[in-house]
TIZA-610293 format. One record per residue: x, y, z of N, C-alpha, C in turn; residue number from 1; chain. Coordinates in Angstrom, 3 decimals, always signed. Example, Ala and Ser with C-alpha at 12.3 -4.5 7.8 and 13.67 -1.06 7.14 Angstrom:
REM TIZA-610293
((+13.190; -5.690; +7.800); (+12.300; -4.500; +7.800); (+13.200; -3.300; +7.800); 1; A)
((+12.850; -2.250; +7.080); (+13.670; -1.060; +7.140); (+12.900; +0.030; +7.870); 2; A)
This chain:
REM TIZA-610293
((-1.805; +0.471; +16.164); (-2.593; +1.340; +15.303); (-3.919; +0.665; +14.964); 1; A)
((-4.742; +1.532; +15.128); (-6.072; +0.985; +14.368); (-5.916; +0.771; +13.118); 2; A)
((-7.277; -0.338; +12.114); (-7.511; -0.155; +11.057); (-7.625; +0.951; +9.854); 3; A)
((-8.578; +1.982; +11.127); (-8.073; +3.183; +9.987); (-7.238; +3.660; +9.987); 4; A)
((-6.451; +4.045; +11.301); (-5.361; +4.696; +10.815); (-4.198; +3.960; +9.997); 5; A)
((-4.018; +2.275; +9.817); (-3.363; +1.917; +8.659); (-3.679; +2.322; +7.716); 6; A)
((-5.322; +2.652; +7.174); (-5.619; +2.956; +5.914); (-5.250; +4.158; +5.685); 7; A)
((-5.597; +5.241; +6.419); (-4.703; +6.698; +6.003); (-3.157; +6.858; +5.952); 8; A)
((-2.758; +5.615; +6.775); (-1.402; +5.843; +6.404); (-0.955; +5.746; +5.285); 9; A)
((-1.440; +4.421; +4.741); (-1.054; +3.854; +3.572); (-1.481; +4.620; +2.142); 10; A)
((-2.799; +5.270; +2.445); (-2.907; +6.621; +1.132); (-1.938; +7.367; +1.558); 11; A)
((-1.248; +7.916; +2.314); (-0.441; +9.180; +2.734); (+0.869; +8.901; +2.573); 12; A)
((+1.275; +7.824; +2.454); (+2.722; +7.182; +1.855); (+2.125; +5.724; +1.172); 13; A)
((+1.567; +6.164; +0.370); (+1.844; +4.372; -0.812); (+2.780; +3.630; -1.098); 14; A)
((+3.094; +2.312; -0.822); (+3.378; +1.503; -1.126); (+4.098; +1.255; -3.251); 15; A)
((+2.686; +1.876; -3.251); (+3.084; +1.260; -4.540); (+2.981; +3.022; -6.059); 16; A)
((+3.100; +3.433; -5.128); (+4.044; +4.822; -5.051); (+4.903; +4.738; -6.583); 17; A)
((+5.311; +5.827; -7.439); (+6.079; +5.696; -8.166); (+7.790; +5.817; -7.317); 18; A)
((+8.670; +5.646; -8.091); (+9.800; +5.858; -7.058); (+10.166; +7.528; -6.882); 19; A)
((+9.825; +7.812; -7.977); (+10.241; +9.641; -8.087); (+9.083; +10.066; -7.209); 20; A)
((+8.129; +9.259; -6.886); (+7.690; +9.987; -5.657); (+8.264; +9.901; -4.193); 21; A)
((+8.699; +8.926; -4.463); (+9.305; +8.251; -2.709); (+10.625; +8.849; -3.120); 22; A)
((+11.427; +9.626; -4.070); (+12.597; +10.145; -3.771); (+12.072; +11.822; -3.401); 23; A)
((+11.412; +12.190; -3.350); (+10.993; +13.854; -2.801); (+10.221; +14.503; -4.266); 24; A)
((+9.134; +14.360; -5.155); (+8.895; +14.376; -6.196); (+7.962; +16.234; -6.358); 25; A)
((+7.798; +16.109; -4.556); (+7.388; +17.322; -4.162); (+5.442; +17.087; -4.492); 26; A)
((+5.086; +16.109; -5.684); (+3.651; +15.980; -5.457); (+2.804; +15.190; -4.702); 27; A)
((+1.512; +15.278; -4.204); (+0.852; +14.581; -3.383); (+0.208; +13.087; -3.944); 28; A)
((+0.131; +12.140; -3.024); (+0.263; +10.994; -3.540); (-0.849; +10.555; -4.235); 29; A)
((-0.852; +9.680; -4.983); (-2.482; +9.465; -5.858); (-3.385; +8.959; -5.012); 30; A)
((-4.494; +9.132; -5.098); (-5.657; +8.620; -4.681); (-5.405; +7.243; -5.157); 31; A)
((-5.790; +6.463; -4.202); (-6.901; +4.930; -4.081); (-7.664; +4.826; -5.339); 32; A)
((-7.632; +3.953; -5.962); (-8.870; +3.510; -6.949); (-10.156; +3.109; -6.897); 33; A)
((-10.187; +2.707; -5.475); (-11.593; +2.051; -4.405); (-11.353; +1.896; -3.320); 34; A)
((-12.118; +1.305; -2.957); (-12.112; +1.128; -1.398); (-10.747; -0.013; -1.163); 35; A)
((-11.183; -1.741; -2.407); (-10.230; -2.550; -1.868); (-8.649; -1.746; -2.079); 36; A)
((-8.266; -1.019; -3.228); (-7.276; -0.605; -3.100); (-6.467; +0.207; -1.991); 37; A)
((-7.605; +0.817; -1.691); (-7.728; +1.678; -0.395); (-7.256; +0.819; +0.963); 38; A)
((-8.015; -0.063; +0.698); (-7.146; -1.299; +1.790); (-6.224; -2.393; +2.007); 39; A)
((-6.052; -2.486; +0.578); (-4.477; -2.978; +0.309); (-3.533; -2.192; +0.652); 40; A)
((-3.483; -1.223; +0.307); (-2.548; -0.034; +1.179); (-2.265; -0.034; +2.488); 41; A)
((-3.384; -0.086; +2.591); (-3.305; +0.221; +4.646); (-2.768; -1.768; +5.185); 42; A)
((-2.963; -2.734; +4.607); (-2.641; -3.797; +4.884); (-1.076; -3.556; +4.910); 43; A)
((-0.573; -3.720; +3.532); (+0.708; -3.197; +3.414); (+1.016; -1.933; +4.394); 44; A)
((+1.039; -1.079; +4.988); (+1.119; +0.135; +6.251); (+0.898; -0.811; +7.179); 45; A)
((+0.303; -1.689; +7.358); (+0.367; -2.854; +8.874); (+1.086; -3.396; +8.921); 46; A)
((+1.939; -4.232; +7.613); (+2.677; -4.781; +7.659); (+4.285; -4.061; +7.739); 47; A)
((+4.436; -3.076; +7.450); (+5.488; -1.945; +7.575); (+5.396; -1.582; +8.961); 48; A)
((+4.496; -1.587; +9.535); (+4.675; -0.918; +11.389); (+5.474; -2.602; +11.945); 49; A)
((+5.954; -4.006; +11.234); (+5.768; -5.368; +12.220); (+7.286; -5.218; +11.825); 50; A)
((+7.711; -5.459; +12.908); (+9.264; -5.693; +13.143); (+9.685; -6.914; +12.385); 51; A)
((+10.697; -6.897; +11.890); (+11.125; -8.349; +11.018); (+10.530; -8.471; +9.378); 52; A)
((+9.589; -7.772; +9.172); (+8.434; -7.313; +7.741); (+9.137; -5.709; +7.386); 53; A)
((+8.967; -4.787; +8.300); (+8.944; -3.419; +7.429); (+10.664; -3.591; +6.704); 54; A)
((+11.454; -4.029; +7.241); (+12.648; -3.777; +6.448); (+12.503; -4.547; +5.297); 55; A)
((+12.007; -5.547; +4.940); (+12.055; -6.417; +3.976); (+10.821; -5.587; +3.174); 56; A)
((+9.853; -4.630; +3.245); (+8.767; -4.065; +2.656); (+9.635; -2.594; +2.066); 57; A)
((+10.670; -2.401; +2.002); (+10.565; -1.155; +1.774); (+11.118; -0.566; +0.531); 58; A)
((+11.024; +0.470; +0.095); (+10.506; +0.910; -1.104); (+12.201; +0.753; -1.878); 59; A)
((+13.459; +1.017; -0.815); (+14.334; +0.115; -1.743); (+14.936; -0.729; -1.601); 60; A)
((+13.903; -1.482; -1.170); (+14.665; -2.944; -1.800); (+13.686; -3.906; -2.926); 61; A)
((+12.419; -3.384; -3.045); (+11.242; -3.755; -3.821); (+11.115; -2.812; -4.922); 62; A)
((+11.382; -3.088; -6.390); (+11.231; -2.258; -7.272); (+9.848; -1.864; -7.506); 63; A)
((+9.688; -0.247; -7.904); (+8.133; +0.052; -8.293); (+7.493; -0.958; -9.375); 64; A)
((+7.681; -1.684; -10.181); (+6.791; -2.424; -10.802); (+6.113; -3.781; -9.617); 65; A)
((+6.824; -4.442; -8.578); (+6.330; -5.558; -8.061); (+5.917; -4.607; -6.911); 66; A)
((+5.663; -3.661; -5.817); (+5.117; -2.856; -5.533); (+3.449; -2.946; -5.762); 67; A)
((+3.430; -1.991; -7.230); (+2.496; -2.163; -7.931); (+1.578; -3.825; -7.833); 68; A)
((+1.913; -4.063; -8.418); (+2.002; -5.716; -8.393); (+0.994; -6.341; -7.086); 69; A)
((+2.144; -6.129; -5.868); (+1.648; -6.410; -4.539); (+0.469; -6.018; -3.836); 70; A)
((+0.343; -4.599; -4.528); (-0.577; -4.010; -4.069); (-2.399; -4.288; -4.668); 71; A)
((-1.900; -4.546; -6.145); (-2.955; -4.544; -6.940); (-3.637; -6.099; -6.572); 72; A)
((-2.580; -6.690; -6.521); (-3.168; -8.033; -6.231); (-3.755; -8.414; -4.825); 73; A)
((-3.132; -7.120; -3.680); (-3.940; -7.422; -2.380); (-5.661; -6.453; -2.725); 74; A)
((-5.717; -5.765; -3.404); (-7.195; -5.302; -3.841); (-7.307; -6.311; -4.391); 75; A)
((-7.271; -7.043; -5.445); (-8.035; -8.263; -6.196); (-8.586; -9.059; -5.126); 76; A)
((-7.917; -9.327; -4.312); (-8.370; -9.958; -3.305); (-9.269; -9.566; -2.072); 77; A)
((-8.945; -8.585; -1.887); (-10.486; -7.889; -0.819); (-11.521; -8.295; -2.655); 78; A)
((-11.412; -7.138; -3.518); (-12.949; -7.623; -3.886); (-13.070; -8.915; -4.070); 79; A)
((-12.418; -9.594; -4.433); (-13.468; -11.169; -4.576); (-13.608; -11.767; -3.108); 80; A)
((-13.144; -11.381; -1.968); (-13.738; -11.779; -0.497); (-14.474; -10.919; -0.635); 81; A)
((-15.318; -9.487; -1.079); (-16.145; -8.794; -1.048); (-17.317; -9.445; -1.748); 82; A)
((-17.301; -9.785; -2.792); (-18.254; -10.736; -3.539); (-18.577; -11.666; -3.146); 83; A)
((-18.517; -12.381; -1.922); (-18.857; -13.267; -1.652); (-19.064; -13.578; -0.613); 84; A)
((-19.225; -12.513; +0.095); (-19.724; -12.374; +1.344); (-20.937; -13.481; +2.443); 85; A)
């Protein structure tokens, strides 16, 4: 998969998702907060397509708070590699 298409994946099933969404919640998933969030997502969606990673990534065996967590902290990290380009 390309880059983008990790990134649309990863808005189109989030990661860091509430769980009543990942059980059939019937609503559409939240928007991205920015771009890095936007690509923490799709990182996490790269790492879910790698054999030996997606089973250990998935939504139950990782509770929605560290999820969250994982995700927020892979945006913290694009922007401050963004800042400093």
């Amino acid at each position: 998969m390309t880059p983008e298409k990790h990134i649309k994946h990863g808005n189109e099933f989030p990661f860091d998702e509430s769980q009543e969404w990942w059980n059939d919640s019937g609503r559409k998933a939240s928007k991205p907060k920015d771009r890095a969030h936007s690509g923490a997502r799709g990182i996490v969606a790269a790492l879910q397509a790698r054999q030996g990673i997606k089973h250990e990534l998935s939504q139950q065996k990782i509770d929605e708070e560290t999820r969250r967590e994982i995700v927020d902290e892979l945006a913290a990290i694009i922007r401050e590699a963004s800042a400093h380009r």
